[in-house]
C-alpha positions as CSV (number, residue, x, y, z in Angstrom):
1,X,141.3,113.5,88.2
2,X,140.0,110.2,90.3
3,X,137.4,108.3,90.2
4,X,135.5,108.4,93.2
5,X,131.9,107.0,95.0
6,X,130.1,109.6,96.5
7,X,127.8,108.1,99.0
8,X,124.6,110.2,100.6
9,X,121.6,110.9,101.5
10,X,119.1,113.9,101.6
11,X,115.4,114.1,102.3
12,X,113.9,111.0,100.2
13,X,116.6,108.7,99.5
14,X,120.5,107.5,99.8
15,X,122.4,106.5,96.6
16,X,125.8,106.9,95.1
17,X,126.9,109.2,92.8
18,X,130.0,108.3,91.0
19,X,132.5,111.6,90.4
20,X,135.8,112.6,88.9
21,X,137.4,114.8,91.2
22,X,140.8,116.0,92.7
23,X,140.3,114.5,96.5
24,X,137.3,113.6,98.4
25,X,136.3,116.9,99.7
26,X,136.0,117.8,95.8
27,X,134.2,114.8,95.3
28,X,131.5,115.9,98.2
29,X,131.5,119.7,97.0
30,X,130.1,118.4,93.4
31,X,127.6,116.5,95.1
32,X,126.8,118.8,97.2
33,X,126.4,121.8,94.5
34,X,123.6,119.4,92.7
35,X,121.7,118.3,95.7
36,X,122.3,121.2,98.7
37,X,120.2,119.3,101.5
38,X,122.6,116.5,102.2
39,X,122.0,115.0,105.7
40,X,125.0,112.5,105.4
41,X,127.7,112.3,102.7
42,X,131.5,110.4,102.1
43,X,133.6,110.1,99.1
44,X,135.1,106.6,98.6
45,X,138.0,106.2,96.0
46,X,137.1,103.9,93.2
47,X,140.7,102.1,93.9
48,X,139.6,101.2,97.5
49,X,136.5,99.8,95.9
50,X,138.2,97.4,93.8
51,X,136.2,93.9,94.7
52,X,133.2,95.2,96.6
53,X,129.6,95.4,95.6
54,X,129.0,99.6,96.1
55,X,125.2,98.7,96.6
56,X,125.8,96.3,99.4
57,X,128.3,98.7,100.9
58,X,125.7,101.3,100.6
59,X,123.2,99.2,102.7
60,X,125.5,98.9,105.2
61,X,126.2,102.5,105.3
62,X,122.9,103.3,105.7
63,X,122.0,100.8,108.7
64,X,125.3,102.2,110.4
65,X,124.1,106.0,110.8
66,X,122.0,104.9,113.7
């Protein structure tokens, strides 16, 4: 299994959860099956994450929904 960044938001907040998982659509599902009322999610492999700051990225992710 991968490593992988799960990035999302529900109700209250956006974070990053990190995963093992076959691919990114098993990366969302086990995010999804802990916190059900996800209003925006995407898996990230760790690999393609190699040199950037996940929080930063996160912030960025977050002021591009609009």
């Amino acid at each position: 299994m991968a490593a992988f960044s799960v990035f999302f938001c529900d109700q209250e907040r956006c974070s990053i959860q990190p995963v093992r998982a076959m691919d990114p659509d098993h990366a969302i599902a086990q995010v999804r099956s802990q916190v059900p009322q996800l209003r925006r999610v995407a898996a990230v492999s760790d690999a393609l994450l190699e040199g950037v700051d996940p929080e930063q990225l996160l912030q960025e992710w977050i002021q591009a929904r609009g």
